[in-house]
N, C-alpha and C positions, 0 to 999 in steps of 0.2 A: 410282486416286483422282484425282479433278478439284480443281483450284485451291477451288471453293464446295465441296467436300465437306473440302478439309482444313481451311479455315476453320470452317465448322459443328464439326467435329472437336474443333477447340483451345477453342471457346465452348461446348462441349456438357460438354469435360470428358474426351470419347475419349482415351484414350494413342495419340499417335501415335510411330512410331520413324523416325529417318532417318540419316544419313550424310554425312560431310565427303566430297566427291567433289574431289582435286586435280587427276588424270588429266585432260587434253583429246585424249585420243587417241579418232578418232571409234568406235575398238572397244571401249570402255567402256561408253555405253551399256547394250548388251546383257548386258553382264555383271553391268553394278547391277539391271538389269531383273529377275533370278533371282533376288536376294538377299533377296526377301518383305520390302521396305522401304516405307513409306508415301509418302516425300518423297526428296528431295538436297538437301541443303544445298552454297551453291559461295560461296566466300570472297574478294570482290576485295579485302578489307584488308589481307591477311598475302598472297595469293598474286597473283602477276602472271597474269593472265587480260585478253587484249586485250578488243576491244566486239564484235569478229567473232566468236571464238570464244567469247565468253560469250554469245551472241547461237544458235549451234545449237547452245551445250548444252542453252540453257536451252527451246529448240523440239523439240529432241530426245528429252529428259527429260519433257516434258510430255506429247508424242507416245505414249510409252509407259507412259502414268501415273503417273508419279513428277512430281508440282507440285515446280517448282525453287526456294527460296529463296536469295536472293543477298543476303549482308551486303555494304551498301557501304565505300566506300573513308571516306567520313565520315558526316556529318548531312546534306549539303547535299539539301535537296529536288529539285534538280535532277537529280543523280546517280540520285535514287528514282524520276523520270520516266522518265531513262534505261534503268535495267535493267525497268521494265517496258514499255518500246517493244519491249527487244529480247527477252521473249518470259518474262520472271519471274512467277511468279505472287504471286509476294510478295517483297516488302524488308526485308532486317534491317539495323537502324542501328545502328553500333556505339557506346556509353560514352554513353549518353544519361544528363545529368541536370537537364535543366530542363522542364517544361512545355512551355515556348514552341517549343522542337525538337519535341516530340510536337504539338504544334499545325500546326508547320510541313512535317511529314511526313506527317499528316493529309490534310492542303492537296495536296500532290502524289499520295497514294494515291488517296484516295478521291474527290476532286472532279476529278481529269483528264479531258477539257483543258480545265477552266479556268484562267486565269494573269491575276497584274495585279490591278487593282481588283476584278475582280469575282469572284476568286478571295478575297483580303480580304475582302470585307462577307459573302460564303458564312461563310467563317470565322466570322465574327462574327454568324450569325445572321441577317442577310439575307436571307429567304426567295427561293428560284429560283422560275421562270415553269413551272407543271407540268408542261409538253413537255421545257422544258432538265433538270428535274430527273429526269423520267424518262430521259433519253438518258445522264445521268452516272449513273443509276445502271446501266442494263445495261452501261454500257462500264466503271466502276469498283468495281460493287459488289462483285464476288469478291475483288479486289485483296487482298492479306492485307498487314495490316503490322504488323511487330514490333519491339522496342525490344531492344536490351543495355542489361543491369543489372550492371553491373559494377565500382560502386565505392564509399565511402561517402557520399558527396553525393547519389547516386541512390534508395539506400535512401533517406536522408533526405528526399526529395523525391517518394518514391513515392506518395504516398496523392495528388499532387497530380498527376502523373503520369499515375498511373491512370481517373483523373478524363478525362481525355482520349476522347473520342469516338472512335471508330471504329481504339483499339487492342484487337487481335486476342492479342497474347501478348506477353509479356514475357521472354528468354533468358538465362540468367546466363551470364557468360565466366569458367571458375573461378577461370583464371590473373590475370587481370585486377583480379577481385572481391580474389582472396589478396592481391593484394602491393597495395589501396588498403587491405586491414585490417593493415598492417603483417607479415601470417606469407605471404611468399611461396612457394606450394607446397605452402605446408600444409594439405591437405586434407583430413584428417582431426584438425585445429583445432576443436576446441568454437564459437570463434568465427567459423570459417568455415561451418559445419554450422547455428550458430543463425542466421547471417544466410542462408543459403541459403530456409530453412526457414520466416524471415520472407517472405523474397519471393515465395515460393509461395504460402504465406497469403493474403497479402493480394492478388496477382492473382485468386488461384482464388475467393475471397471475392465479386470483382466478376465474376464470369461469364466473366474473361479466361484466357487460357493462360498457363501456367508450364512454362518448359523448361530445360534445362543442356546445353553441347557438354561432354562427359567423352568421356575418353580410357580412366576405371578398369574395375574387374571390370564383371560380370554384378550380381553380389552389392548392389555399391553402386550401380547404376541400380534397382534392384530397392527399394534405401533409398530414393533419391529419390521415387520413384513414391509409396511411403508417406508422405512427406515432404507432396505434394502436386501433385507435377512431371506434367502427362500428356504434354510435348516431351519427348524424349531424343532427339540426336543423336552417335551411339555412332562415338568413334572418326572413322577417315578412311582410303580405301582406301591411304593410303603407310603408314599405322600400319600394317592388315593385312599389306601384303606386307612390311615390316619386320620384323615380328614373327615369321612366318612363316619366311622366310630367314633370319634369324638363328640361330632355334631348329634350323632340320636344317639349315644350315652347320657350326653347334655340333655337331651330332650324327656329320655326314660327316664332320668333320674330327677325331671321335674315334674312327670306326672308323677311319680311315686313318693313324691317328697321326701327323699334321702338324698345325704350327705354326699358331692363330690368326693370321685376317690383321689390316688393320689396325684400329686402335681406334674407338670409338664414343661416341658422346653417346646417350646413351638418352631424354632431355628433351625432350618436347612440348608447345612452348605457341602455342596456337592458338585 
């Protein structure tokens, strides 16, 4: 899948599936390559990922048809210029809730490289000279850009939001979304579940995409989708080998009948 096809993808309504990729070991690649995924998702918010190596994952991942999305470290549009110099096919901004951020994000996805004044009156309706507007559109127009919806201000603020030009999809962060509706965690909260189920709504409503990074079953991506969702990003390769290792550690260490080693947090919030 190409950057423009997952784009169409998320506007068409497609389910697409993808994955929290931690690993920067260049033998990874290959490995996510097998796992019949549509995208990666790579997190410079929560994880430490230099500009180097965020730079050949995200050449390398695209290389083998996985379009890399990369949440930044904030809103700044600059940041959003950044990861797509160094090879993203999209940006995901994290806790957005105002307009003016999706305006501003806008600004650096889709019109690059414009900057400055005339970056501004674009914004604002300015019409480009048909040469300039045709060269930003082949060098920006696949550019995918996404929002985090993850709090109650956003909600609230969504229909204005949405109103935004040249947003692509909208992601809820579930941990994030819980603990602004006061039940942190709780995920199977009526009033987490009703507000997820709005945000889908009213994305999908506007021709935009709607997605969740979950960590849970099979069962309950499978809710979401019904919900409205066609983004799921399931999990993250440290979840997988986690889980994994845990489960026949547990199993070895009861045929061998030895001692549990040492203790664990089982809590993922990402």
């Amino acid at each position: 899948m190409t950057g423009l096809e997952l784009r169409t993808a998320l506007r068409s309504g497609q389910t697409v599936l993808g994955t929290l990729v931690v690993s920067t070991s260049p033998f990874w690649p290959k490995i996510i390559r097998d796992c019949g995924l549509d995208f990666v998702f790579i997190d410079t918010e929560h994880i430490a990922i230099d500009r180097e190596r965020l730079s050949w994952m995200c050449r390398t991942y695209s290389a083998l048809g996985l379009p890399p999305l990369v949440r930044l470290t904030d809103q700044d549009p600059n940041q959003a210029t950044v990861a797509l110099d160094d090879g993203a096919a999209g940006i995901i901004a994290p806790y957005v809730e105002k307009a003016e951020a999706a305006q501003a994000l806008r600004g650096a996805t889709k019109f690059r490289p414009l900057k400055g004044r005339r970056l501004v009156d674009a914004l604002a309706g300015s019409p480009l000279e048909p040469s300039l507007d045709d060269y930003i559109g082949s060098h920006a127009g696949n550019n995918i850009l996404i929002l985090n919806t993850e709090s109650v201000p956003a909600i609230e603020a969504l229909d204005e939001i949405l109103e935004t030009e040249g947003v692509d999809a909208v992601l809820i962060g579930p941990h994030d979304l819980s603990t602004s509706l006061g039940i942190p965690e709780q995920y199977q909260h009526t009033d987490f579940l009703k507000a997820v189920e709005a945000i889908f709504k009213k994305a999908r409503s506007r021709g935009i995409g709607a997605g969740i990074h979950a960590w849970f079953s099979l069962e309950e991506h499978v809710r979401f989708v019904e919900m409205g969702a066609n983004l799921l990003i399931h999990k993250a390769d440290v979840i997988f080998f986690r889980q994994g290792m845990m489960a026949e550690m547990g199993e070895l260490r009861s045929r061998l009948k030895i001692e549990s080693g040492t203790g664990h947090d089982s809590s993922v919030n990402i």
